[in-house]
N, C-alpha and C positions, 0 to 999 in steps of 0.2 A: 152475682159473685161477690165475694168478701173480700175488701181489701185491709181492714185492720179490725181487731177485735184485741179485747184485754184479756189478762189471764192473772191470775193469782191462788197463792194456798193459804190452805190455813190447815189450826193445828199444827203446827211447826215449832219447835222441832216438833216430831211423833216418834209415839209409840210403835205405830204400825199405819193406825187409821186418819186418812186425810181428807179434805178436800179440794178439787181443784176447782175452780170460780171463775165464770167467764161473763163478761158482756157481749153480746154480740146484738151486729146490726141487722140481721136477719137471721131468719130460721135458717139450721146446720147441720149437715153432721159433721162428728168433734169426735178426732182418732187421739186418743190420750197413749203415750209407754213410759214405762216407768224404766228405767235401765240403772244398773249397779256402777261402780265405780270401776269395771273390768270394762264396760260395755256390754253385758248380760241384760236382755231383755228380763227384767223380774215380775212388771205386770203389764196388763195394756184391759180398754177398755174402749170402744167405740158405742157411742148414744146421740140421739137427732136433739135437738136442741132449739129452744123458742126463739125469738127472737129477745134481747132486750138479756136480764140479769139469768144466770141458768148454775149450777154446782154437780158434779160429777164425785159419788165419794171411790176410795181408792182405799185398797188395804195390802199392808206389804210384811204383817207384823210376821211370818214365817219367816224373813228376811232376818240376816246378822244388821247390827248398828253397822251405822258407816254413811256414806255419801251417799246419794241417788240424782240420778237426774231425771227431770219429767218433762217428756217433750208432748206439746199439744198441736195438733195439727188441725184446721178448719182451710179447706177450698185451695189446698196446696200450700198455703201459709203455715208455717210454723214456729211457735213459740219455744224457747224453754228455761227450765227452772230449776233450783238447785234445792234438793230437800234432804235435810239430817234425818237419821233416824237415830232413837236411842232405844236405850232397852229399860 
């Protein structure tokens, strides 16, 4: 079980297309949402994940500009992060 893992994006602000960046201390799976400034879920993505450095890309660009948050979750733990978008 995982008790802390990193997370990070990049491409920030964006357009639409990101990535979110994780280390983790063992192999995972990694429930990624993207949610609006409403709390609308806008994307999500679930993928297993190696142990050690791993990147998930994410695309929201149908999405209006505005705030997002992106919550990452590995082994009940969850992360999360604030992503601008522009147009």
């Amino acid at each position: 079980m995982i008790s802390e893992f990193n997370v990070s994006l990049s491409e920030i602000p964006t357009a639409g297309i990101f990535s979110v960046n994780l280390t983790l201390p063992a192999a995972a799976d990694v429930s990624i949402d993207v949610f609006d400034a409403t709390g609308r879920m806008v994307g999500s993505n679930i993928s297993v994940l190696q142990e050690g450095y791993g990147s998930v890309q994410m695309d929201i660009s149908s999405n209006p500009a505005g705030m997002y948050m992106v919550s990452v979750c590995v082994d009940g733990i969850t992360e999360t992060a604030r992503l601008i978008k522009i147009n």
